[in-house]
Gaussian input, Z-matrix of N, CA and C with variables (Angstrom, degrees):
# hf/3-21g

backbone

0 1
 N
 C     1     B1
 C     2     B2     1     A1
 N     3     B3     2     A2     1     D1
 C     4     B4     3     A3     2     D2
 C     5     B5     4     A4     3     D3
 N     6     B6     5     A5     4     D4
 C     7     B7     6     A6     5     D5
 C     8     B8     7     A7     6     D6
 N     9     B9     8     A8     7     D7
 C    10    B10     9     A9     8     D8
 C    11    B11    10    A10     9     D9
 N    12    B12    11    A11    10    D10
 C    13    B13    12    A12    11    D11
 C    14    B14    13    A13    12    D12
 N    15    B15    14    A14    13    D13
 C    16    B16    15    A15    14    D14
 C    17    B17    16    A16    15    D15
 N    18    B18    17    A17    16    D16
 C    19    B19    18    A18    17    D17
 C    20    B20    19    A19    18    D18
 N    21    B21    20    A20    19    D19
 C    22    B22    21    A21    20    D20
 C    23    B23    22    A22    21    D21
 N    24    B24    23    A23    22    D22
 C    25    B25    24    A24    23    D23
 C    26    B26    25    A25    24    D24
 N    27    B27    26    A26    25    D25
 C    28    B28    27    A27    26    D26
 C    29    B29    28    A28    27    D27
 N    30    B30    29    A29    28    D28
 C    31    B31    30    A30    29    D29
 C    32    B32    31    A31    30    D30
 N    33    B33    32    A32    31    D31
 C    34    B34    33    A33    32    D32
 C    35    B35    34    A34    33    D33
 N    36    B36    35    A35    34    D34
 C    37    B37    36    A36    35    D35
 C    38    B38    37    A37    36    D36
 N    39    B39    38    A38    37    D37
 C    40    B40    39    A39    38    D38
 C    41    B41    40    A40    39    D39
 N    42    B42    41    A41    40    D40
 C    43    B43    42    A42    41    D41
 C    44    B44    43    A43    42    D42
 N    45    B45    44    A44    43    D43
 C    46    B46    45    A45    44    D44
 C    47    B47    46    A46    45    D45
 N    48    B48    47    A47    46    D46
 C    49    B49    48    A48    47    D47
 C    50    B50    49    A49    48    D48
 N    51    B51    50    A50    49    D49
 C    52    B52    51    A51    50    D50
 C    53    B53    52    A52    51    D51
 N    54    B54    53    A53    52    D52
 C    55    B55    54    A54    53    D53
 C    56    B56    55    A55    54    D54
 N    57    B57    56    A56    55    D55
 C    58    B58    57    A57    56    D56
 C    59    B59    58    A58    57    D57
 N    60    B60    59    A59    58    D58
 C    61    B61    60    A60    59    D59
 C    62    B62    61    A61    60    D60
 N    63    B63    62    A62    61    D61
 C    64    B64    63    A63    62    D62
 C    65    B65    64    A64    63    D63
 N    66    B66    65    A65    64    D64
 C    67    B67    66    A66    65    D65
 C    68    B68    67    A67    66    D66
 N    69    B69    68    A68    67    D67
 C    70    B70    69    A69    68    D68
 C    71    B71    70    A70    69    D69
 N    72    B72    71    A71    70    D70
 C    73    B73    72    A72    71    D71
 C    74    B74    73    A73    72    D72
 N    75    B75    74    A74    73    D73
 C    76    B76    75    A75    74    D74
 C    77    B77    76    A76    75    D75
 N    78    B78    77    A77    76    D76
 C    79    B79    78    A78    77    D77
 C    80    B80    79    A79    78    D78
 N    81    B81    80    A80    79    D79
 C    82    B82    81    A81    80    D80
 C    83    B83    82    A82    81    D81
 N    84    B84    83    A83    82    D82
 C    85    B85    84    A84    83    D83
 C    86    B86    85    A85    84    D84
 N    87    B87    86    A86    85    D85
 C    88    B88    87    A87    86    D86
 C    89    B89    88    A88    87    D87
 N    90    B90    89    A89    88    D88
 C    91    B91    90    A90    89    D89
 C    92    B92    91    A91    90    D90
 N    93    B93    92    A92    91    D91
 C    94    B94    93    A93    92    D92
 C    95    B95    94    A94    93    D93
 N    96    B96    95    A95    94    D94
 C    97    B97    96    A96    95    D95
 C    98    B98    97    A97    96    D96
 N    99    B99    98    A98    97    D97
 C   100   B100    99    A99    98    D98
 C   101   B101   100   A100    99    D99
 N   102   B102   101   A101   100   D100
 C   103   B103   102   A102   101   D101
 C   104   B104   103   A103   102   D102
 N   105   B105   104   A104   103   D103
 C   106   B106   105   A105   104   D104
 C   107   B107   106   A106   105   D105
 N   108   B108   107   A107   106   D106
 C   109   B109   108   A108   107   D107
 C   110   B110   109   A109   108   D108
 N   111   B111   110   A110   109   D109
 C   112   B112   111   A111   110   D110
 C   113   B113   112   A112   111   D111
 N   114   B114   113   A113   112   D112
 C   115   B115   114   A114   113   D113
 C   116   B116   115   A115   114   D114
 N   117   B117   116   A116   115   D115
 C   118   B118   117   A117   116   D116
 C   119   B119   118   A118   117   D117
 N   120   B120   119   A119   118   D118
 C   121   B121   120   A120   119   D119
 C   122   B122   121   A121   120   D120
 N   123   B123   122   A122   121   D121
 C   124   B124   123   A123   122   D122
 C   125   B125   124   A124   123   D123
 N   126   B126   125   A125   124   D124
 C   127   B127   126   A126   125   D125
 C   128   B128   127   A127   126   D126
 N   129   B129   128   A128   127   D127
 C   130   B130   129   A129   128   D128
 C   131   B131   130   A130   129   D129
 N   132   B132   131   A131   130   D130
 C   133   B133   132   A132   131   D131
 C   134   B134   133   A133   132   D132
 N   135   B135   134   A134   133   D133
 C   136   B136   135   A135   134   D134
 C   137   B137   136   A136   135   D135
 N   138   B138   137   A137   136   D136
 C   139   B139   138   A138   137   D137
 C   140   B140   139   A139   138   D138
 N   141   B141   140   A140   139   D139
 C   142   B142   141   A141   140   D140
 C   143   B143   142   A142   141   D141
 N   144   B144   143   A143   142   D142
 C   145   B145   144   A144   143   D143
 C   146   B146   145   A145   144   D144
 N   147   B147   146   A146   145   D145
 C   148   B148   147   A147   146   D146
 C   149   B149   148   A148   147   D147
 N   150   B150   149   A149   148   D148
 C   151   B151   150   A150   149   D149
 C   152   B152   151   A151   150   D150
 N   153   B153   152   A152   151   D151
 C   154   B154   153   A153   152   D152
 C   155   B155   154   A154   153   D153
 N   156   B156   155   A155   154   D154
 C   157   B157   156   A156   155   D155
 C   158   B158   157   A157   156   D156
 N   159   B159   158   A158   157   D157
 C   160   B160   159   A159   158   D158
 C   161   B161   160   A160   159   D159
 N   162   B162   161   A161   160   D160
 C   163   B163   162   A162   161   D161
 C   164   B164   163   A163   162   D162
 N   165   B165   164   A164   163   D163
 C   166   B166   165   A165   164   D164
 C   167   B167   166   A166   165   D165
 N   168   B168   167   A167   166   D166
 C   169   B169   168   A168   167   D167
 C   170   B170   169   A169   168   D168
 N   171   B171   170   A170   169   D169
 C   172   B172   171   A171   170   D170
 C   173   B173   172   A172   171   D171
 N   174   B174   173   A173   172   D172
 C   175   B175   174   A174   173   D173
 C   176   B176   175   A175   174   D174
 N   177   B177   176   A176   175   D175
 C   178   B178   177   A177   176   D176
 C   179   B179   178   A178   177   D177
 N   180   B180   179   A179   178   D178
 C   181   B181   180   A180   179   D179
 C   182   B182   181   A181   180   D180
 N   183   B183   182   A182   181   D181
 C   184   B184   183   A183   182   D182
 C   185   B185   184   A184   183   D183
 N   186   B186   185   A185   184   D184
 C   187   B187   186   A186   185   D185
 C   188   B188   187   A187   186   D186
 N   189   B189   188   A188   187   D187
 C   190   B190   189   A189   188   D188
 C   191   B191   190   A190   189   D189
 N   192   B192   191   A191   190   D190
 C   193   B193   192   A192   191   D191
 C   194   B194   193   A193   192   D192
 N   195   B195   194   A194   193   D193
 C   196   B196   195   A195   194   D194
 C   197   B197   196   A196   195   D195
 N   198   B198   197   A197   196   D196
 C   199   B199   198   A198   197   D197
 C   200   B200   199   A199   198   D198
 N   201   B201   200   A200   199   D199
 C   202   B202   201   A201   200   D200
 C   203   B203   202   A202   201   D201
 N   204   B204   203   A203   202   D202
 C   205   B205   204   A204   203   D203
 C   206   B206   205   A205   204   D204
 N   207   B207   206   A206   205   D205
 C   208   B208   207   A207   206   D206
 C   209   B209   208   A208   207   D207
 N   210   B210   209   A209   208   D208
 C   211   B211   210   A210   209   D209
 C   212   B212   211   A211   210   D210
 N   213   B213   212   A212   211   D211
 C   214   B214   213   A213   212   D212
 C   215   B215   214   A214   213   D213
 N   216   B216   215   A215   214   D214
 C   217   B217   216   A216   215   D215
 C   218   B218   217   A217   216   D216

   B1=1.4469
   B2=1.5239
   B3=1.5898
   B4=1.2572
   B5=1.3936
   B6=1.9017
   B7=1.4973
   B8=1.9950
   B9=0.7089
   B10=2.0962
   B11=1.4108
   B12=0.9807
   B13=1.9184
   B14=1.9515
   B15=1.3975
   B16=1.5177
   B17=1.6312
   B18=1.2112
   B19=1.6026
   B20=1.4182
   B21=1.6225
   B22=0.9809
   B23=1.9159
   B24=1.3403
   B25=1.7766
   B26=1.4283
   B27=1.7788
   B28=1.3135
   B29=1.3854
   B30=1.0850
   B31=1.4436
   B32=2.0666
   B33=1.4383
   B34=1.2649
   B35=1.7662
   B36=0.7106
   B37=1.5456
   B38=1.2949
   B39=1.7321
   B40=1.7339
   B41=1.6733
   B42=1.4497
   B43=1.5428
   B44=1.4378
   B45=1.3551
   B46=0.9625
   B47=1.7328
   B48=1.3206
   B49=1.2628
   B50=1.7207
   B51=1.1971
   B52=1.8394
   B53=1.4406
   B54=1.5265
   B55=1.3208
   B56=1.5249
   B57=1.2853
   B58=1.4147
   B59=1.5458
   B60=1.3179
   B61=1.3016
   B62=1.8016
   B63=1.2179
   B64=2.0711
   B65=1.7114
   B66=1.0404
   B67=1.5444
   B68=1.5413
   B69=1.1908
   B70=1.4772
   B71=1.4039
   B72=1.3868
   B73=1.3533
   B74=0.9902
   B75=1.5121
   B76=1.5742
   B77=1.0940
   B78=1.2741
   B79=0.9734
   B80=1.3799
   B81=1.8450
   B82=0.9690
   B83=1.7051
   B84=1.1155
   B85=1.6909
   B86=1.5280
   B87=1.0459
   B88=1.4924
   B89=1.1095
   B90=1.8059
   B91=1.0878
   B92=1.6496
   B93=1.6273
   B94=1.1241
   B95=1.7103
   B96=1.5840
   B97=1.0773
   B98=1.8646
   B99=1.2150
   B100=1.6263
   B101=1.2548
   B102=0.8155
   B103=1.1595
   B104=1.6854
   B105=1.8492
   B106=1.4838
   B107=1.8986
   B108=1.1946
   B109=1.3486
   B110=1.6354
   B111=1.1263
   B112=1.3396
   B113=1.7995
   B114=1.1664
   B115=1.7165
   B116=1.5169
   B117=1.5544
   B118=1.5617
   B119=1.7028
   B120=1.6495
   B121=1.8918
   B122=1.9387
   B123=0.9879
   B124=1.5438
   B125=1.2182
   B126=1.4270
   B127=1.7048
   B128=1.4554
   B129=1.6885
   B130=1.3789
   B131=1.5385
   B132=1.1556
   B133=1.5732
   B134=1.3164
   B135=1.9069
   B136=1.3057
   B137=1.3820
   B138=1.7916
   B139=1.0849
   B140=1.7092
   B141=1.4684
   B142=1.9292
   B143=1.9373
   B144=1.0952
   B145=1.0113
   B146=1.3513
   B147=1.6994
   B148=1.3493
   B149=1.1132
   B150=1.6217
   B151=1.4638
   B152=1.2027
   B153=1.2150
   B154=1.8525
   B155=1.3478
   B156=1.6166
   B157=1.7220
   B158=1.5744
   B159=1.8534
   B160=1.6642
   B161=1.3015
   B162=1.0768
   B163=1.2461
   B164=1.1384
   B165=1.5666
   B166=1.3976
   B167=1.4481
   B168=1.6756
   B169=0.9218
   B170=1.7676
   B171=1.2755
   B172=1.6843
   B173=1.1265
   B174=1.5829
   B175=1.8743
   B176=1.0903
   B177=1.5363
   B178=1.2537
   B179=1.7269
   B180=1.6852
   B181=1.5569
   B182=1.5492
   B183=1.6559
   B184=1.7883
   B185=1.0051
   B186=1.1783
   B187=1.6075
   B188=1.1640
   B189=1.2702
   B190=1.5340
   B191=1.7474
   B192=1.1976
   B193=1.5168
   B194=1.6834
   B195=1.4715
   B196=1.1690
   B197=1.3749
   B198=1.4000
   B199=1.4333
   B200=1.4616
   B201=1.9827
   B202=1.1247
   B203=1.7155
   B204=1.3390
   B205=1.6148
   B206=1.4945
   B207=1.5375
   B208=1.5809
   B209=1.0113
   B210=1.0905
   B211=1.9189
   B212=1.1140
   B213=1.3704
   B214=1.8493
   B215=1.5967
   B216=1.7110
   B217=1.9523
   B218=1.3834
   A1=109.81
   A2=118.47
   A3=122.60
   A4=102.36
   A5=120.65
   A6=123.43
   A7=82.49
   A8=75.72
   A9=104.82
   A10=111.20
   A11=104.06
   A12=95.63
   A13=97.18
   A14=99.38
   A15=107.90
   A16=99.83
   A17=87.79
   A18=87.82
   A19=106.87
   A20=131.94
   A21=128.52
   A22=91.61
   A23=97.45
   A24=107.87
   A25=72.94
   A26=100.77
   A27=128.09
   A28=141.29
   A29=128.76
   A30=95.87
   A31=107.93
   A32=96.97
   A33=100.17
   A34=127.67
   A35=130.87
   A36=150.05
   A37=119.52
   A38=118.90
   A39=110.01
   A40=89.76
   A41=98.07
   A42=111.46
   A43=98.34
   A44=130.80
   A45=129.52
   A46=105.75
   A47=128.22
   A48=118.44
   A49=114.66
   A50=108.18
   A51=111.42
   A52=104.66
   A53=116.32
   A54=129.98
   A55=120.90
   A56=123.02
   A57=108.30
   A58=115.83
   A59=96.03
   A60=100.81
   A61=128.37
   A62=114.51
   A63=102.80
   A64=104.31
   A65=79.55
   A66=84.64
   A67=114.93
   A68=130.11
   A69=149.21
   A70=85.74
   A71=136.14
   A72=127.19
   A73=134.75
   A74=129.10
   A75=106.00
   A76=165.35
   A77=130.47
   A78=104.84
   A79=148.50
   A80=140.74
   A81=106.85
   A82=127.73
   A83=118.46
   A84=140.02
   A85=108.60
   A86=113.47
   A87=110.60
   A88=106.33
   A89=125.05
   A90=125.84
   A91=88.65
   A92=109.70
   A93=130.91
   A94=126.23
   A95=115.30
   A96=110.69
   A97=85.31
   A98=119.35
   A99=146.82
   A100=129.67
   A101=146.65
   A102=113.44
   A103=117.52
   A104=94.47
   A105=116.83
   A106=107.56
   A107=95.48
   A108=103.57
   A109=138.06
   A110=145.60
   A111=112.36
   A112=98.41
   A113=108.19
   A114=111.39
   A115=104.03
   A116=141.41
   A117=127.27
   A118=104.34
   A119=78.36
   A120=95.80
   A121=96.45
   A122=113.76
   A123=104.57
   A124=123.05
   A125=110.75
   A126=115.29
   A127=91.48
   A128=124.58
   A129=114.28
   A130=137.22
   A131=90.82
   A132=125.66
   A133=115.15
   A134=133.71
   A135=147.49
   A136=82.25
   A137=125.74
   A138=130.62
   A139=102.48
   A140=96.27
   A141=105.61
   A142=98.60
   A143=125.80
   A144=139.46
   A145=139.27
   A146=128.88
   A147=115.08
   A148=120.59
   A149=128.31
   A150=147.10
   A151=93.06
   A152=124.95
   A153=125.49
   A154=105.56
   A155=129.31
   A156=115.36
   A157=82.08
   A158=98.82
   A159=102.00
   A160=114.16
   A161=140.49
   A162=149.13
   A163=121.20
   A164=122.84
   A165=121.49
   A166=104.06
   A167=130.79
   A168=112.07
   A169=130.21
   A170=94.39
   A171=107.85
   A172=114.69
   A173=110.74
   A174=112.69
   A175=96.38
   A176=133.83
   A177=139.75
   A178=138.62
   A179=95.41
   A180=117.50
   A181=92.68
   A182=97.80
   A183=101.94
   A184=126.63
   A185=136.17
   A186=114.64
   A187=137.61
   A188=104.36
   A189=110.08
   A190=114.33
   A191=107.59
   A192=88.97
   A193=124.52
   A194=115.59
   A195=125.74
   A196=118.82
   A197=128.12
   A198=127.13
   A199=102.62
   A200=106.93
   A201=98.71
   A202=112.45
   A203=101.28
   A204=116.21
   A205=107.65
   A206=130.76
   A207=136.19
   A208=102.55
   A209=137.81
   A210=117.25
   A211=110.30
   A212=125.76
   A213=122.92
   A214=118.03
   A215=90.28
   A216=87.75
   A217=98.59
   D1=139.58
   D2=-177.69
   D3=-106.44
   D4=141.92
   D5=-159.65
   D6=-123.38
   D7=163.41
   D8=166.48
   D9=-115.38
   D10=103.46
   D11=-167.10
   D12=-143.69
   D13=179.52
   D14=177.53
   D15=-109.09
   D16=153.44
   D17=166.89
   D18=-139.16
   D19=125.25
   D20=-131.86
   D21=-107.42
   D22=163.01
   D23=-153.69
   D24=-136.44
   D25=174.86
   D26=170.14
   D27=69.64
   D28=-163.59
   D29=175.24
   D30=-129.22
   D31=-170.73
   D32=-168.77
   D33=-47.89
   D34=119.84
   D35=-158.55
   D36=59.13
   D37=22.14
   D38=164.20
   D39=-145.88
   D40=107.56
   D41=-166.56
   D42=-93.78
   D43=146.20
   D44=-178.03
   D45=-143.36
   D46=131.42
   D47=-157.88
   D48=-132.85
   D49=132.79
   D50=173.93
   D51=-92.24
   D52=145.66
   D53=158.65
   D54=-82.98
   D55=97.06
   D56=175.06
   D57=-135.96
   D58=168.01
   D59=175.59
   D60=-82.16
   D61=107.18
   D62=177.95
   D63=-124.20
   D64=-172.54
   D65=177.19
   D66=-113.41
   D67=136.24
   D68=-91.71
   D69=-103.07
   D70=-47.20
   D71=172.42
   D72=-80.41
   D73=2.60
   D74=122.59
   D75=-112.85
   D76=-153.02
   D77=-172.64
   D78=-78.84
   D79=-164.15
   D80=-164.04
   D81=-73.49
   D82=-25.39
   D83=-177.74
   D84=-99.53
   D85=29.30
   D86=169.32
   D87=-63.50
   D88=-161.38
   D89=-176.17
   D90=-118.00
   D91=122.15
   D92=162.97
   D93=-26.47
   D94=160.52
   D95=-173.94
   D96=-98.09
   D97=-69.90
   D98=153.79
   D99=-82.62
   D100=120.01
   D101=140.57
   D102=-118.32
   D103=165.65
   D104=-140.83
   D105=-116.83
   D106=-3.04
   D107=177.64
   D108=142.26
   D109=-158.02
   D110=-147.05
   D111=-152.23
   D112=127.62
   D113=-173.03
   D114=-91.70
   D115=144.35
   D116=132.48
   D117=-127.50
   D118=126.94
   D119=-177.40
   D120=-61.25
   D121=-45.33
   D122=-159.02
   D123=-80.61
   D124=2.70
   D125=-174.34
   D126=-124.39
   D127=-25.93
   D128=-153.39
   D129=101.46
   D130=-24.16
   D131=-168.03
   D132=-60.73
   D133=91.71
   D134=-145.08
   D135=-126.58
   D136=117.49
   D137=157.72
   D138=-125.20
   D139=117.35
   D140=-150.76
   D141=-127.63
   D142=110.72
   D143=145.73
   D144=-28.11
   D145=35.14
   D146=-124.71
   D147=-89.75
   D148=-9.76
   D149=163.69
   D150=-53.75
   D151=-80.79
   D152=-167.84
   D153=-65.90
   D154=14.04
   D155=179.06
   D156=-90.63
   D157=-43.23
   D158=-159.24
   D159=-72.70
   D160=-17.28
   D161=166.19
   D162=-65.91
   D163=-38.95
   D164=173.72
   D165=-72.80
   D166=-34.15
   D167=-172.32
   D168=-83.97
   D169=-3.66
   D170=161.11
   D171=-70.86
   D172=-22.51
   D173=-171.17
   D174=-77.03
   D175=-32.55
   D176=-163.24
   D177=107.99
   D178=29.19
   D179=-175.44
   D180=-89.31
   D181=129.80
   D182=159.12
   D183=-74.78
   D184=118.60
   D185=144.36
   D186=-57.08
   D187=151.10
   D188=-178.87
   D189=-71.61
   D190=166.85
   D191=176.30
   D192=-80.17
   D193=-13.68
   D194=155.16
   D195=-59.64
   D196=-49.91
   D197=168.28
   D198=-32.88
   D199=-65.08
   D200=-139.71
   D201=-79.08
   D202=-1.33
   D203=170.38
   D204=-71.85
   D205=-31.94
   D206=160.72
   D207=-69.47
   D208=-52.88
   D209=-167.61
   D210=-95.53
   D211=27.79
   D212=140.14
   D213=-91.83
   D214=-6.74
   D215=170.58
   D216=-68.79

């Protein structure tokens, strides 16, 4: 199974996060299948890929429920 998940960047107290695609059992910082674009909690800052979000998700990648709370922005 393919997940939509973050995988978290940066360092301790300024988190900075990629959207990519892996496969669901592992873990979170593995090495990506894609990735689709790039989160920052502290500015707001959603740089989102959305052809290749939507495409993976016809293939049949979940999102997470955090994703799917970003791609209703």
């Amino acid at each position: 199974m393919v997940r939509i998940r973050l995988s978290r960047k940066g360092k301790k107290g300024v988190p900075f996060y990629r959207i990519v695609i892996t496969d669901m059992r592992k873990k979170r910082n593995c090495a990506p299948i894609e990735e689709i674009g790039t989160y920052n909690p502290k500015t707001k800052q959603l740089i989102l890929n959305k052809e290749k979000a939507e495409a993976w998700i016809k293939k049949g990648a979940i999102p997470t429920d955090t994703i799917k709370a970003l791609l209703k922005k």
